[in-house]
C-alpha angles and dihedrals in degrees: 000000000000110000097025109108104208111176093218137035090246097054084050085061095040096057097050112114087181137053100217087115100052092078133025112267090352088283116159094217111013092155095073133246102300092070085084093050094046093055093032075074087056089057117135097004113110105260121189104182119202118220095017087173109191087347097262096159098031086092089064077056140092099238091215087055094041136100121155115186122191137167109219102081100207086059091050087050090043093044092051083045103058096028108045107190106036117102112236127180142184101248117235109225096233103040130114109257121208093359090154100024138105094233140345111224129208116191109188093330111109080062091078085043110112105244079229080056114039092095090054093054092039093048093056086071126107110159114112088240130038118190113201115181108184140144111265130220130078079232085076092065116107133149116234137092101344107008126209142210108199118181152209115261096231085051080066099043087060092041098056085033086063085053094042092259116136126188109250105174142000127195128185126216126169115263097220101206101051080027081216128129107278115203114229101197125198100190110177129202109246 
């Protein structure tokens, strides 16, 4: 929220009571068609994706299979709200997160991850796949609400190799509406 002076990225979460920062211009799917493609070939695995915002994906998803945490408490109420059914939660920051489940998903979240707390985050998972789909390039940073701290590829690929994780397959699709090369990363615990 402009205006508000928040001393972490999470606080800055925290203290949203709209969604209007969680996707680019407000837009539903700003990342283009093949987003539903991409998640119709996570049907039927156990899918626990970390910051689920207003639910946006939990329709390409198996309620039953389903749990989406966030931290901001407005998206989780939106989110119950637009998808009945799901089952949505406020993330604890110390909890375990997929511990159970085929593969934990983060869809343009480790962006607004803190570069000092990104191993934190990283070591709290405990899924044997984590599917991180962000835009790459250190040229993408900028301070500002939100911030956000976009990476290298290779700067994840250390970051998941220091938790066992190894990067097992990348795919590229066009973000439309910054009309830029998206990563769509398959890291795999070894």
């Amino acid at each position: 929220m402009v205006g508000v002076e928040t001393a972490t990225p999470a606080d800055f979460w925290r203290a949203q009571n709209g969604t209007n920062h969680i996707t680019p211009g407000g837009k539903w799917t700003p990342e283009g068609a093949w987003l539903a493609d991409f998640l119709a070939g996570l049907a039927g695995k156990e899918i626990v994706e970390f910051g689920c915002g207003p639910g946006r994906l939990a329709q390409h998803f198996d309620p039953a299979r389903y749990l989406g945490l966030d931290i901001t408490p407005n998206a989780i109420a939106v989110a119950e709200e637009w998808n009945p059914g799901h089952c949505f939660r406020l993330v604890d920051e110390d909890e375990t997160i997929g511990a159970g489940a085929d593969a934990v998903l983060c869809h343009t979240v480790l962006v607004h991850v803190p570069d000092d707390d990104l191993d934190g985050v990283i070591g709290r998972f405990a899924a044997p796949v984590v599917l991180v789909n962000e835009m790459l390039g250190r040229r993408w940073r900028r301070d500002g609400t939100p911030p956000v701290f976009n990476r290298e590829m290779d700067e994840y690929v250390a970051a998941f190799a220091a938790h066992g994780y190894a990067l097992t397959d990348v795919r590229e699709e066009i973000y439309a509406h910054y009309n830029q090369p998206m990563a769509l990363m398959e890291f795999r615990k070894i």
